[in-house]
C-alpha positions in Angstrom: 0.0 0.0 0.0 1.2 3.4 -0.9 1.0 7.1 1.1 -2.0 7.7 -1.5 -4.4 4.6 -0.7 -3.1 5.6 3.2 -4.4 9.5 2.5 -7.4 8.6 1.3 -8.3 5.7 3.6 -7.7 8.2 6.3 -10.0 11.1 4.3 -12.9 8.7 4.1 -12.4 7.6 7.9 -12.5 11.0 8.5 -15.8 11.8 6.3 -17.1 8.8 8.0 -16.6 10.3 11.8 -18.2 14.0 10.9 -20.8 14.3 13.4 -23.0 16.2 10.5 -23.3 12.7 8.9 -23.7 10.8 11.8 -27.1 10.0 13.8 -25.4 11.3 17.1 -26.5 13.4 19.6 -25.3 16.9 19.1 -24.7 19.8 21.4 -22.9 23.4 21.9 -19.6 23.6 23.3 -21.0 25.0 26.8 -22.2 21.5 28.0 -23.1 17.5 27.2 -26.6 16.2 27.3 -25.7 13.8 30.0 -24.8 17.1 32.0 -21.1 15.7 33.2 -18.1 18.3 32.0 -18.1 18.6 28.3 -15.3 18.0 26.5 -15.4 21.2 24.8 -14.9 23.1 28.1 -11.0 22.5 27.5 -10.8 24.2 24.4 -12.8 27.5 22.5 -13.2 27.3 19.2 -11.4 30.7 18.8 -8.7 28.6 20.8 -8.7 25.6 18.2 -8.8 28.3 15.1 -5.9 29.6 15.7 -3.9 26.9 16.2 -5.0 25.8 13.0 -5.0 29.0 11.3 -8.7 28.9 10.2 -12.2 30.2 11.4 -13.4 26.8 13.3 -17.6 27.2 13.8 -19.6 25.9 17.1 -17.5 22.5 18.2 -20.2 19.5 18.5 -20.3 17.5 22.0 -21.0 13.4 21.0 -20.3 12.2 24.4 -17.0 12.8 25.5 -16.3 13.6 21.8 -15.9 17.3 21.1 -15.2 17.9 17.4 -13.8 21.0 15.7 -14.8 21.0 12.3 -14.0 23.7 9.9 -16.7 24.5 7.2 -14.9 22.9 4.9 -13.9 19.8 6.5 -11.2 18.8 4.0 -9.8 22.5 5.3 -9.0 20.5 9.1 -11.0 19.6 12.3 -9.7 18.7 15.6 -11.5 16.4 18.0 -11.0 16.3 22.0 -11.8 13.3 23.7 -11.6 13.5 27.6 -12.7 11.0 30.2 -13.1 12.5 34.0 -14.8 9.7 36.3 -12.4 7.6 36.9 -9.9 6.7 39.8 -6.0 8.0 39.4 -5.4 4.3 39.0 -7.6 3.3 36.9 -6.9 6.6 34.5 -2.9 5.4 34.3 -4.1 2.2 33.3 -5.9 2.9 30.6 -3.5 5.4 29.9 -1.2 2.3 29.4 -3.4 0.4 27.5 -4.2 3.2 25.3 -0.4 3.9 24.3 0.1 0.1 24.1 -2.6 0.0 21.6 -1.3 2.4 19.6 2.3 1.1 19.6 1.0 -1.9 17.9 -1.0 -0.1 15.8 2.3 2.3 14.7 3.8 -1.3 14.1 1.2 -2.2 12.1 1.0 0.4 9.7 5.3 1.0 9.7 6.0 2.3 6.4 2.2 3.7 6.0 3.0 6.4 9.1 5.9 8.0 10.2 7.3 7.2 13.3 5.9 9.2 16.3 8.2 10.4 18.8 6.6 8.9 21.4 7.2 9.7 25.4 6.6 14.2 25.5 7.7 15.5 28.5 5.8 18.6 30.1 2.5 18.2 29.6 0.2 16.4 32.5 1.6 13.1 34.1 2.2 11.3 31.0 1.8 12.2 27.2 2.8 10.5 24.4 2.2 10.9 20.8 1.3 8.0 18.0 -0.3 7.8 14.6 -1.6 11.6 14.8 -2.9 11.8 18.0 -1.9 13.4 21.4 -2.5 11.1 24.4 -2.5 13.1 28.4 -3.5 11.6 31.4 -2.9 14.3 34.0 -4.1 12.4 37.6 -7.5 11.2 37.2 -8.3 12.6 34.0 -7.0 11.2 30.3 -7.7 13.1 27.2 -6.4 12.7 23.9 -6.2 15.5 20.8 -6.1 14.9 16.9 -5.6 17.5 14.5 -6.6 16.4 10.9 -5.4 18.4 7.9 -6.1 16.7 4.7 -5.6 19.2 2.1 -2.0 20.4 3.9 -1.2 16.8 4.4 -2.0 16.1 0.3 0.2 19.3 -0.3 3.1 18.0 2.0 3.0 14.6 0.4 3.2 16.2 -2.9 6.3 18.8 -2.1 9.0 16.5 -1.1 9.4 12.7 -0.1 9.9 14.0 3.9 5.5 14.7 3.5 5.2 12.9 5.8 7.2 13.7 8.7 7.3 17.1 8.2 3.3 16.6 8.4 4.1 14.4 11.8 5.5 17.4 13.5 3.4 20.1 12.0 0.5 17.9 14.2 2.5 17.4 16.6 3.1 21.0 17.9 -0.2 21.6 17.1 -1.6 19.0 19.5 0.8 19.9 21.9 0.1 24.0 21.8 -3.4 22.4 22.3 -2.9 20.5 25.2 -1.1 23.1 27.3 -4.1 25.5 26.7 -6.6 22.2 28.0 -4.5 21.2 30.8 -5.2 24.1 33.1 -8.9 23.8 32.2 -8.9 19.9 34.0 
């Protein structure tokens, strides 16, 4: 398989995951229908937009889903997941299984992905970054960040053969600017 089938397995995964399209429950950024803490309390969408560099709309709560989604989703969207009701104990755990998960899954798609850096030091307890999304567990609490930009991955990809990486980081710092604006907000 080549970094083209990869791109647009990963655009129609994406299409496949916009809320607009899906029969989920929807709500504004202020709160979740199950009244716990939204995740869209961590970030604003001004926040969001300016990491990206783009106007981002109202975000959309789905659970502890809150998703980001330019009006042109092919433009970039950003989705927070964040879990609060659990024990310190139980959060590291998952936190484990969660990075072991996506160790294998970096295994599995070697060659497809570029290598994440793994371990990133300064943000909660324990962060670590795989196959394009941020992972923080900071005591109790574990959320995780993906930024998704098709079109400026496709342009990357087409510029030089380091596309890829130089994509990588670009999410990379991008997550992480992210998740130093969310931590405080835990």
């Amino acid at each position: 398989m080549n970094w083209t089938h990869a791109v647009f397995g990963a655009l129609a995964l994406c299409a496949a995951c916009d809320s607009k399209s899906s029969g989920a429950a929807q709500g504004s950024g202020s709160g979740s229908a199950t009244g716990k803490q939204s995740p869209c309390a961590l970030l604003t969408k001004e926040e969001v937009g300016q990491v990206m560099g783009m106007v981002i709309p109202e975000p959309t709560v789905d659970g502890s889903d809150c998703k980001y989604i330019a009006a042109n989703a092919t433009n970039g969207s950003a989705m927070v997941t964040a879990t609060w009701e659990k024990t310190e104990a139980e959060a590291k755990a998952d936190y484990g299984a969660t990075t072991g998960a996506m160790a294998v899954g970096g295994q599995l798609t070697k060659g497809l992905m570029p290598d994440a850096p793994g371990a990133i030091a300064g943000l909660g307890d324990e962060a670590s970054f795989a196959m394009y999304f941020l992972h923080v567990r900071k005591g109790s609490a574990l959320f995780q960040i993906s930024v998704n930009l098709p079109n400026r991955m496709i342009d990357m990809m087409k510029q030089s053969q380091g596309g890829p990486e130089k994509y990588a980081a670009l999410v990379l710092e991008m997550d992480k600017t992210l998740a130093a604006k969310a931590l405080p907000r835990l």
